[in-house]
Structure formats: C-alpha cells, structure tokens
C-alpha positions, 0 to 999 in steps of 0.5 A, spaced: 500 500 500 502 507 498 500 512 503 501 520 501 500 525 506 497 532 505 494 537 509 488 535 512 488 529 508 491 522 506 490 518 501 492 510 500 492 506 493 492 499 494 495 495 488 493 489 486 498 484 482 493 482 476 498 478 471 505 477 470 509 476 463 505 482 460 507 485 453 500 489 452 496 491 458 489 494 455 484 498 459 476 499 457 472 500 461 470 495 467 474 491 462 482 489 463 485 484 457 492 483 457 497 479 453 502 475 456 509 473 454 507 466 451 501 469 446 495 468 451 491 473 451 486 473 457 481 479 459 476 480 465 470 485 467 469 487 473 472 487 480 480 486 480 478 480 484 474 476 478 476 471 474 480 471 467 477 469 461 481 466 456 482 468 448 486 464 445 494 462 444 498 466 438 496 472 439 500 479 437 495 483 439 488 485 444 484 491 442 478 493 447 474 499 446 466 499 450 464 492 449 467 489 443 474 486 444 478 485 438 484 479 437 488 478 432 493 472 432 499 470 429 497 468 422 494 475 420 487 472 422 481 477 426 476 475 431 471 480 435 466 479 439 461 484 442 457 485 449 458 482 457 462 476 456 458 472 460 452 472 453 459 475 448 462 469 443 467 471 437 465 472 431 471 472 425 473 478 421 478 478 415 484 474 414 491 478 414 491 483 418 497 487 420 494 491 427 487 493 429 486 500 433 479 501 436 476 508 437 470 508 441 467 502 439 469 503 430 474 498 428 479 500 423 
C-alpha cells in the first residue's frame, strides 16, 4: 500500500498484482485484457478480484474499446466479439491483418 500525506488529508492506493509476463496491458472500461509473454491473451470485467477469461494462444495483439474486444493472432487472422462476456462469443473478421486500433467502439 502507498500512503501520501497532505494537509488535512491522506490518501492510500492499494495495488493489486493482476498478471505477470505482460507485453500489452489494455484498459476499457470495467474491462482489463492483457497479453502475456507466451501469446495468451486473457481479459476480465469487473472487480480486480474476478476471474480471467481466456482468448486464445498466438496472439500479437488485444484491442478493447466499450464492449467489443478485438484479437488478432499470429497468422494475420481477426476475431471480435461484442457485449458482457458472460452472453459475448467471437465472431471472425478478415484474414491478414497487420494491427487493429479501436476508437470508441469503430474498428479500423
């Protein structure tokens, strides 16, 4: 826990180790997805407490913008999925795509 102190106030951060071997860390809203080091790629919604979902194995790249999720993998293959994730399943995009960028929700 890190603790600042000012005048008439104190202020405390507790920080919760979610993962670890993180090479992309992506925040969306109550959402957090990461993409470890071995090509896993995981993402959980809610608390910090909750459990991980998986996304799949060889992934280069998580995109999260609102409610989508996008998940490139290794071969150039996009995959999406769209809502809560407990009602969400993907849906596979095009073929050879180099890198996603997600705004507000728009795919590009």
């Amino acid at each position: 826990m890190t603790c600042q102190a000012r005048p008439g106030r104190t202020s405390c951060t507790t920080w919760v180790n979610t993962h670890d071997d993180v090479i992309q860390l992506v925040l969306a809203g109550n959402r957090i997805a990461v993409l470890l080091a071995d090509g896993t790629a995981r993402v959980k919604e809610g608390a910090l407490s909750a459990g991980w979902n998986d996304l799949g194995s060889q992934i280069t790249q998580v995109a999260l913008a609102g409610d989508r999720i996008a998940v490139l993998s290794a071969g150039g293959a996009l995959r999406l999925s769209q809502g809560p994730m407990e009602q969400s399943s993907f849906v596979d995009g095009p073929d050879h795509v180099v890198q996603v960028v997600m705004d507000s929700g728009v795919i590009s």
